[in-house]
TIMISE-343775 format. One record per residue (C-alpha): x, y, z; residue in one letter. Coordinates in nm, 4 decimals, always signed. Example, Ala and Ser with C-alpha at 12.3 -4.5 7.8 and 13.67 -1.06 7.14 Angstrom:
(node (+1.2300 -0.4500 +0.7800) "a")
(node (+1.3670 -0.1060 +0.7140) "s")
END
This chain:
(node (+3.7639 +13.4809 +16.1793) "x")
(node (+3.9083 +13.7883 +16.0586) "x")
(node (+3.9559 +13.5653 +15.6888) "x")
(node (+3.5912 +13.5265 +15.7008) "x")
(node (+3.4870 +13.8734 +15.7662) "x")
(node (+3.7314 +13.9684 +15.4917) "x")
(node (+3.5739 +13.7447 +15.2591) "x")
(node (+3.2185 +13.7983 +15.2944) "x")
(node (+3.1538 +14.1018 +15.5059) "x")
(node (+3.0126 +13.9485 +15.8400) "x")
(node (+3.1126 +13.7921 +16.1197) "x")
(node (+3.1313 +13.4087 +16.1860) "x")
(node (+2.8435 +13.2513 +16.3105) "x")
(node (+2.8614 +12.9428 +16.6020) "x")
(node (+2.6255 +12.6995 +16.6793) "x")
(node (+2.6859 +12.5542 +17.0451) "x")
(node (+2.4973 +12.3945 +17.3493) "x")
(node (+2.8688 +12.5180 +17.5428) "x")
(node (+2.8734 +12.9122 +17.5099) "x")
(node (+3.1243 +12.9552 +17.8040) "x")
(node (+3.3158 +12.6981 +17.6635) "x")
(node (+3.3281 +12.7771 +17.3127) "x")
(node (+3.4080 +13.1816 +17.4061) "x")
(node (+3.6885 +13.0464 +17.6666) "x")
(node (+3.8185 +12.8880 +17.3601) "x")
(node (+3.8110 +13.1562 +17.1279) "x")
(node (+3.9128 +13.4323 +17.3710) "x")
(node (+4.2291 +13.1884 +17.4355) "x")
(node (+4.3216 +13.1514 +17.0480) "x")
(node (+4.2747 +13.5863 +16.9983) "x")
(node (+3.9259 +13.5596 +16.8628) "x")
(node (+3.7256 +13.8145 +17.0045) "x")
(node (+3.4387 +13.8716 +16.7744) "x")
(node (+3.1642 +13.5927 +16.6858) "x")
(node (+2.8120 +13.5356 +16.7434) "x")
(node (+2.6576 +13.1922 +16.8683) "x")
(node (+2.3363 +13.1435 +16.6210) "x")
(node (+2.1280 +12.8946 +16.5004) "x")
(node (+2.2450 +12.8440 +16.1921) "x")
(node (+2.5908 +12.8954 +16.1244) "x")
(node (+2.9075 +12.8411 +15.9543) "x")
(node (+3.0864 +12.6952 +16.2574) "x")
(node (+2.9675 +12.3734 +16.4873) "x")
(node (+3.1231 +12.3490 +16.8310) "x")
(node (+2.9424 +11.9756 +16.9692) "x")
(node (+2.9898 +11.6836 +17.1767) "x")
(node (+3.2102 +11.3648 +16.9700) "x")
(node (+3.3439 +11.0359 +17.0582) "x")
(node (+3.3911 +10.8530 +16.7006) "x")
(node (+3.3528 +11.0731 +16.4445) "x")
(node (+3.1203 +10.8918 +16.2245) "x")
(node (+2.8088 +11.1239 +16.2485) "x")
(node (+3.0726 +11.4129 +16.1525) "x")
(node (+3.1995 +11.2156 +15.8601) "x")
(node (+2.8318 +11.1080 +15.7880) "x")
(node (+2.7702 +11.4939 +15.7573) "x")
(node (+3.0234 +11.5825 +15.5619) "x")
(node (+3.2067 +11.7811 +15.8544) "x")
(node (+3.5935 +11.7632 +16.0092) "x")
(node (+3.7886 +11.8895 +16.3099) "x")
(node (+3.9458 +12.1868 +16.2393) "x")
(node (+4.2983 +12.2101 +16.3175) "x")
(node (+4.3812 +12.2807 +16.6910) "x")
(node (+3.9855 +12.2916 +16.7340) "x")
(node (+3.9780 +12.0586 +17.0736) "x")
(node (+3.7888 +12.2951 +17.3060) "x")
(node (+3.7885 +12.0311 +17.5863) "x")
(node (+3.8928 +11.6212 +17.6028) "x")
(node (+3.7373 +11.4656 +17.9104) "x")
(node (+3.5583 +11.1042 +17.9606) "x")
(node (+3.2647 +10.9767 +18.1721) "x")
(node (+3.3580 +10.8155 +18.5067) "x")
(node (+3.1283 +10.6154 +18.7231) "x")
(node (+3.2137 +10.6893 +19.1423) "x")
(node (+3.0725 +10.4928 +19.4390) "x")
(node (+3.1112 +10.5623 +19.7432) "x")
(node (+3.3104 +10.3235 +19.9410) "x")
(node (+2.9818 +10.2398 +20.2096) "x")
(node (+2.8758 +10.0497 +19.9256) "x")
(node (+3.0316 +9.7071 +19.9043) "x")
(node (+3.1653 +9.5695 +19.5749) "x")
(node (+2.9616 +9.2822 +19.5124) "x")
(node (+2.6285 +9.5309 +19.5246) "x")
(node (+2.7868 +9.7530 +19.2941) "x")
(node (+2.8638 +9.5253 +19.0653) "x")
(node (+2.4989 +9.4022 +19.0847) "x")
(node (+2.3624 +9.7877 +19.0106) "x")
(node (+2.5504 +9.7272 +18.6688) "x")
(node (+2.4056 +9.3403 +18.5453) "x")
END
């Protein structure tokens, strides 16, 4: 951040749909100053493969996980197995 600045007199802009988590992030790593835009120089987003960021000519910086998490499916145990299982054919 402070490279940027440096380099071309402004701040670094962020694009995000996750503010709180992308300034949690930030604030952890000693960045205090940015400014979550439209356009920008920086892209914090949602990934699972990769491909669209390869496809767009973009990369994970290095130690630039904000968050790792997966998507879980929970029933509640009323419901018996074989009509769960059904909900998901």
């Amino acid at each position: 951040s402070f490279e940027f600045r440096e380099k071309y007199g402004r701040r670094m802009r962020v694009a995000t749909k996750y503010p709180n988590l992308t300034e949690s992030f930030f604030l952890s790593k000693g960045v205090s100053q940015f400014r979550f835009t439209g356009s920008s120089e920086l892209i914090t987003d949602i990934t699972s493969t990769g491909s669209t960021l390869k496809a767009n000519n973009l990369r994970i910086i290095n130690d630039g996980i904000i968050l790792k998490s997966s998507a879980c499916i929970f029933v509640s145990k009323k419901i018996k197995k074989n009509k769960f299982l059904n909900l998901l054919k």
